[in-house]
C-alpha positions as CSV (number, residue, x, y, z in Angstrom):
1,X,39.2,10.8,-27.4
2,X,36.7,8.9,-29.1
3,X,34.0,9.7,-26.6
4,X,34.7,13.8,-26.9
5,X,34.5,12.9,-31.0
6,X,31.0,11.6,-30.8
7,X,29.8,14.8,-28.1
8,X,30.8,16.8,-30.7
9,X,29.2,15.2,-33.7
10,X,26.1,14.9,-30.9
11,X,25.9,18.8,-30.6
12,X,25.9,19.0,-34.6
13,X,23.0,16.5,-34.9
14,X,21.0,17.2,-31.8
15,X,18.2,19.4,-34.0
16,X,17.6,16.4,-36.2
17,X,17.4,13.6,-33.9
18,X,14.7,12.8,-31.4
19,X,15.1,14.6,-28.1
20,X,14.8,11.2,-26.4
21,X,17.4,9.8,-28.8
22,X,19.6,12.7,-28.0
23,X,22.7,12.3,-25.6
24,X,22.7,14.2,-22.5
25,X,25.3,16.8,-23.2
26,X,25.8,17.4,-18.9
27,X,26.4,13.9,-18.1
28,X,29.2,13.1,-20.8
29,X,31.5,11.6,-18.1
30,X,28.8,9.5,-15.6
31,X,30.6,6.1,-15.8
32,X,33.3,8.3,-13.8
33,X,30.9,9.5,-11.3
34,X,31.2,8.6,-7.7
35,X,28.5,6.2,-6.5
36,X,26.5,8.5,-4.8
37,X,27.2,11.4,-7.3
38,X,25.7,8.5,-9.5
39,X,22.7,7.9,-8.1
40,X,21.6,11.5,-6.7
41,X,22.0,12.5,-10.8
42,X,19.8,9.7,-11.6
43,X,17.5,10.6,-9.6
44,X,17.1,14.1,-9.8
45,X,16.9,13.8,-13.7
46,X,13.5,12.5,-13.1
47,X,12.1,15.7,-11.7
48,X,12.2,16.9,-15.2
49,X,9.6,13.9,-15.7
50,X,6.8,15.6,-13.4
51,X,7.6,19.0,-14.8
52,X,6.9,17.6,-18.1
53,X,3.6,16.2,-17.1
54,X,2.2,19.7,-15.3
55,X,3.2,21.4,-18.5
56,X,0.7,18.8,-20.4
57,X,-2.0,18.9,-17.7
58,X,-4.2,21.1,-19.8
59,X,-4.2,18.3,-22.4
60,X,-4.5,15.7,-20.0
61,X,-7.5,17.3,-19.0
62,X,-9.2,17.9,-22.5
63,X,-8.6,13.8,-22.5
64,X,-10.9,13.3,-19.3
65,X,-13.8,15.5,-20.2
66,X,-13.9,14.0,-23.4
67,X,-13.4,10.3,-21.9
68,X,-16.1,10.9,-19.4
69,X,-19.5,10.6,-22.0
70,X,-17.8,7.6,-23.3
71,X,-17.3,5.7,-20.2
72,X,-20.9,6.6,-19.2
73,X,-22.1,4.8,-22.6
74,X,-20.1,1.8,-21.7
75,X,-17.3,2.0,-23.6
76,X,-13.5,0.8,-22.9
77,X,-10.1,2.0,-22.1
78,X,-8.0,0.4,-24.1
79,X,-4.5,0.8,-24.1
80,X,-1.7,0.3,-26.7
81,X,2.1,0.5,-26.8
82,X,5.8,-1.2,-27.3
83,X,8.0,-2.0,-24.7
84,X,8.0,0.1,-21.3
85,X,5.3,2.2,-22.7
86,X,3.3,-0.9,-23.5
87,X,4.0,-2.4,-20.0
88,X,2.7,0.6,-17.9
89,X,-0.7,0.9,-20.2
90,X,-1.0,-2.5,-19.2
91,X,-0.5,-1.7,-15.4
92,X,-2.2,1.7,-15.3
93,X,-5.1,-1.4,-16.8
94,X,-5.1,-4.2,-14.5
95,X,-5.0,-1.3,-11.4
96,X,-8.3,0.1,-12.2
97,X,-10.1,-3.4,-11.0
98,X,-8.8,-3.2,-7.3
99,X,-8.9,0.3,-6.8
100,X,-12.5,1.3,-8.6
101,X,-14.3,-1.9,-9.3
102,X,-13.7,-1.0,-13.0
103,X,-14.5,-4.0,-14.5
104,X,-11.9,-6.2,-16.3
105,X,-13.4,-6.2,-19.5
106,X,-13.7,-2.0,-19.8
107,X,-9.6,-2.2,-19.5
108,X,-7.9,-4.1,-22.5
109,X,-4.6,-3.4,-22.8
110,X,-2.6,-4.4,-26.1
111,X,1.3,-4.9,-25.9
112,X,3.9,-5.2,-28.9
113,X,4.2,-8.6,-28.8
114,X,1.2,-10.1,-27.1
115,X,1.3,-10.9,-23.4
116,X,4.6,-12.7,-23.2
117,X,5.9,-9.3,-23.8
118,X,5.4,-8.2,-20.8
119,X,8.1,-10.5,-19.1
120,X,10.5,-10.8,-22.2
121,X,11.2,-8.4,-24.9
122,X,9.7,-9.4,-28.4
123,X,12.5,-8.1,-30.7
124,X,11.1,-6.6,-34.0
125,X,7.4,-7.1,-33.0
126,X,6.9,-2.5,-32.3
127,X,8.1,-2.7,-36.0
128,X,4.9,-3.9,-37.3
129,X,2.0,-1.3,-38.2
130,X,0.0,-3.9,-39.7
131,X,-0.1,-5.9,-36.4
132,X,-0.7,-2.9,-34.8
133,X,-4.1,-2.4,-36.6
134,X,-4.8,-6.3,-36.5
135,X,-4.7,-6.1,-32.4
136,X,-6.6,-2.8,-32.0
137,X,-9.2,-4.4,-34.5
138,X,-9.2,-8.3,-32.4
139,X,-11.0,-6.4,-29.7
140,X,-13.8,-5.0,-31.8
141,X,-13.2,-1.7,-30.8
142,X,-16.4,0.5,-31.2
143,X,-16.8,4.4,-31.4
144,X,-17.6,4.5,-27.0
145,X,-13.9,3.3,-26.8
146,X,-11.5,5.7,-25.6
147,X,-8.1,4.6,-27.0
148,X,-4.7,5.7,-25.2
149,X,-1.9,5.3,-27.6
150,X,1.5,5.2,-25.9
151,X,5.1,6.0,-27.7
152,X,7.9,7.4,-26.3
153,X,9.2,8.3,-29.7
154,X,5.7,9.0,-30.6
155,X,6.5,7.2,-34.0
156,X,6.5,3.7,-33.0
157,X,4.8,1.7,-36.4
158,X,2.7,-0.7,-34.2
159,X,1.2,1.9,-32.1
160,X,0.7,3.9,-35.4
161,X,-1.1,1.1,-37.0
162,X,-3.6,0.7,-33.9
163,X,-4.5,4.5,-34.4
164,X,-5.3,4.9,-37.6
165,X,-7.5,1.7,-36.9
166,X,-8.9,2.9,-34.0
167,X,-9.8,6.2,-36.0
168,X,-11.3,4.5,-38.8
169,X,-13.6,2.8,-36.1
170,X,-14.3,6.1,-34.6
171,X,-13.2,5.7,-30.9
172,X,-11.2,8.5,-29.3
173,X,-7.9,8.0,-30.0
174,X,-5.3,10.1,-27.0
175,X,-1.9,9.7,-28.2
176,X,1.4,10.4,-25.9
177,X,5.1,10.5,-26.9
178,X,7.7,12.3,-25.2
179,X,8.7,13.7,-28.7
180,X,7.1,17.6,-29.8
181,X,5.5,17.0,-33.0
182,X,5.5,13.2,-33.1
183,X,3.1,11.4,-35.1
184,X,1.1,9.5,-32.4
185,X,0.1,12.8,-30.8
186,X,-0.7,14.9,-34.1
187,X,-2.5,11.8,-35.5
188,X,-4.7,11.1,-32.1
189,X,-7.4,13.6,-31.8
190,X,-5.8,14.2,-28.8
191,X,-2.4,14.7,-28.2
192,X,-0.4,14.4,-25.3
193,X,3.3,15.7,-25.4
194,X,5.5,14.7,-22.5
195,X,8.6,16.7,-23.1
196,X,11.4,15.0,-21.4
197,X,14.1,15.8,-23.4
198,X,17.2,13.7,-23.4
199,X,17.5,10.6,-21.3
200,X,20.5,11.0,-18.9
201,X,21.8,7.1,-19.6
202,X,21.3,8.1,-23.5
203,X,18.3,6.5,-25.5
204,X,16.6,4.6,-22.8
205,X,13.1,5.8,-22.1
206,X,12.8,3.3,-19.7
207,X,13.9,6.5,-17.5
208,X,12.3,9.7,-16.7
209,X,10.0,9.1,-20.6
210,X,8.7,6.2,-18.7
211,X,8.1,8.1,-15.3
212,X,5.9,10.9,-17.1
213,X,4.0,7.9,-18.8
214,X,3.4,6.4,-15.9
215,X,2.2,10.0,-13.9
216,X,0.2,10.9,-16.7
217,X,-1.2,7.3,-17.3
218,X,-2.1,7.5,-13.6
219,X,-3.2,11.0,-13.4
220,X,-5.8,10.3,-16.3
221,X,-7.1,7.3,-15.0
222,X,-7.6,8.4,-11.5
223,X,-9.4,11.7,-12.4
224,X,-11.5,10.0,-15.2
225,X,-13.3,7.5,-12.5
226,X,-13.4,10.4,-10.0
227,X,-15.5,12.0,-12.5
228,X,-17.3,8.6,-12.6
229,X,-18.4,9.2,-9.2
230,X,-15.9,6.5,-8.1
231,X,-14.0,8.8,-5.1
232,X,-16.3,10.4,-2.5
233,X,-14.1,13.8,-1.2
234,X,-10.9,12.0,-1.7
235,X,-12.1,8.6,-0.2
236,X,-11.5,5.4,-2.4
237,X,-14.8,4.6,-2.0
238,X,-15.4,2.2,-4.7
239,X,-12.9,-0.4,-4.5
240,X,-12.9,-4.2,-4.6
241,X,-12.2,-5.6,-1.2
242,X,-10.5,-8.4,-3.1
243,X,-7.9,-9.4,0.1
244,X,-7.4,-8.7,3.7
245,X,-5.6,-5.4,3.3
246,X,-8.6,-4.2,1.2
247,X,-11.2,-5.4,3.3
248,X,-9.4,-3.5,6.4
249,X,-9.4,-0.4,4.5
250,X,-12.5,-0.6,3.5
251,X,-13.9,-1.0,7.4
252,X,-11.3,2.0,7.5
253,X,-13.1,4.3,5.1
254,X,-16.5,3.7,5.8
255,X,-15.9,3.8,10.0
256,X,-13.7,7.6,8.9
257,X,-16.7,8.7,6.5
258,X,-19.6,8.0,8.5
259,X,-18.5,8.5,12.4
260,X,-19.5,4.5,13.2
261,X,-17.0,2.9,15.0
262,X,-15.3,0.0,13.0
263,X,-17.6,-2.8,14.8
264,X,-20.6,-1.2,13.0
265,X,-18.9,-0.2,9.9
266,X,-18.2,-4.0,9.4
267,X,-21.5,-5.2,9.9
268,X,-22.8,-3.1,7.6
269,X,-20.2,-3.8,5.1
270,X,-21.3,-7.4,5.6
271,X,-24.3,-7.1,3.9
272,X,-23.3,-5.4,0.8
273,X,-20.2,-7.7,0.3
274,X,-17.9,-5.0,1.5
275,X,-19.2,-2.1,-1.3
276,X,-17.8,0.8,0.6
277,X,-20.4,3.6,-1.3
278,X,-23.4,1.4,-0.1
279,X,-22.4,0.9,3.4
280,X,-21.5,4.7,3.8
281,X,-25.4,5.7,2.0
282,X,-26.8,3.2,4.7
283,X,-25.0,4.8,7.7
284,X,-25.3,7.8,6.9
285,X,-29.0,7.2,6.2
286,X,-30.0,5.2,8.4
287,X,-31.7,2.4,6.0
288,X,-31.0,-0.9,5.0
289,X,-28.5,-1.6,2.3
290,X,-31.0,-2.1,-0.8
291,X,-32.1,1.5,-0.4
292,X,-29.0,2.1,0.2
293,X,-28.5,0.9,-3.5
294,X,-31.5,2.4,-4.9
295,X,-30.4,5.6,-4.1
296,X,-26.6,5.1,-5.3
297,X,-28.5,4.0,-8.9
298,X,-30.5,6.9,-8.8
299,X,-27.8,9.3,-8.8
300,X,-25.5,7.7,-10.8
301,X,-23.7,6.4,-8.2
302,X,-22.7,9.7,-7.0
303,X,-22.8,9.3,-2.9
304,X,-22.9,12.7,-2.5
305,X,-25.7,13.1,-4.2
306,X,-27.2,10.1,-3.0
307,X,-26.7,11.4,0.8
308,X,-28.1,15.1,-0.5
309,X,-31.2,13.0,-2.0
């Protein structure tokens, strides 16, 4: 009786609470649901999630192209948020390393909290705008930064205080929040609106919010070092060969791009400490590897242009 109370009172205050704050009105009764009833409306809630990030792609766009002049001037990614949005900026971060050679001190990412946050919630600490702008200002942020500013509310006080600071520096400031009209994206000079509506386990962004952060986190990182010449067709062809796996795949990659069979592939590999891009320029040229490298720095590091030259 109590529970068809507060539905009610939901359905009279649902146009002045956050959509992500909002009860789901078709899932009133899922602690009845059978087990696998359970699970398949779990998941299938977080199709919405990818629909929300395709209906943003044109924003997540804007972001890269103006990213891209930025990163070629040196600057950073930095990433900001509270909580599970802080946690993926911080993954979508670290990632870059393996996976493009992005080097660790281009990725900073800054978490409610400080870094314990990451393994144990830090009650109160998304609360404090001033320590928002203290963080974003610790890292010296200059006006080649690119600054991703991540809120599921899109009103979280910590993440608001490392924008405006981030502003006032002049770095790029790309704010997302699963809220239309939320301050982090009207205050970013680009905003990002991931329209997820309400969360089928009520209030907890941790859910399909968190899923469209983590696509469009991942979607704008992967097409900003594309753009950075970092891919070659669709070949991860700058990555760190930091293990086993990687050094297999990238004998893998260079034997697939070139037409060498892996014996060769490696050998070549060996001399340029396992950069993929290099190894492919040589092959394909047929020249050692530090021409090899000369021609990568001469076109920016583009290897198609580096094979066309």
């Amino acid at each position: 009786m109590v529970l068809h109370w507060f539905y009610r009172q939901s359905r009279q205050t649902a146009a002045t609470m956050l959509k992500t704050e909002t009860p789901a009105l078709d899932h009133a009764q899922l602690d009845q649901y059978p087990t696998t009833e359970l699970v398949n409306a779990l998941v299938d809630d977080q199709l919405n999630a990818v629909n929300a990030v395709r209906a943003a792609a044109p924003r997540l766009a804007a972001a890269v192209t103006a990213a891209v002049p930025r990163m070629e001037a040196g600057g950073r990614l930095i990433y900001v948020g509270a909580g599970t949005s802080g946690r993926l900026g911080l993954l979508d971060s670290v990632e870059l390393y393996p996976t493009f050679s992005w080097p660790h001190g281009r990725a900073v990412a800054l978490l409610a909290g400080g870094s314990d946050a990451m393994f144990v919630a830090v009650e109160g600490a998304e609360d404090d705008i001033v320590q928002g702008a203290a963080d974003l200002q610790s890292v010296n942020v200059m006006a080649n930064d690119v600054v991703l500013l991540i809120a599921a509310s899109g009103a979280t006080p910590y993440v608001l205080g490392a924008l405006r600071a981030a502003r006032a520096a002049g770095a790029l400031t790309i704010g997302f929040a699963n809220n239309t009209d939320a301050p982090v994206a009207l205050e970013a000079e680009i905003g990002i609106t991931l329209d997820t509506g309400a969360e089928i386990i009520s209030g907890s962004t941790r859910l399909k919010a968190g899923t469209s952060q983590k696509i469009a986190l991942n979607s704008f990182s992967s097409a900003l070092m594309v753009r950075l010449n970092k891919v070659y067709g669709n070949l991860m062809v700058d990555l760190k060969a930091t293990n086993a796996k990687l050094v297999r795949r990238a004998i893998r990659l260079t034997s697939f791009a070139t037409g060498a069979d892996e014996e060769a592939a490696r050998a070549v590999l060996e001399q340029c400490d396992f950069h993929v891009k290099t190894a492919i320029v040589a092959l394909s040229k047929q020249t050692g590897v530090e021409e090899a490298r000369a021609a990568l720095d001469a076109a920016r590091g583009s290897v198609r242009q580096a094979l066309a030259g």
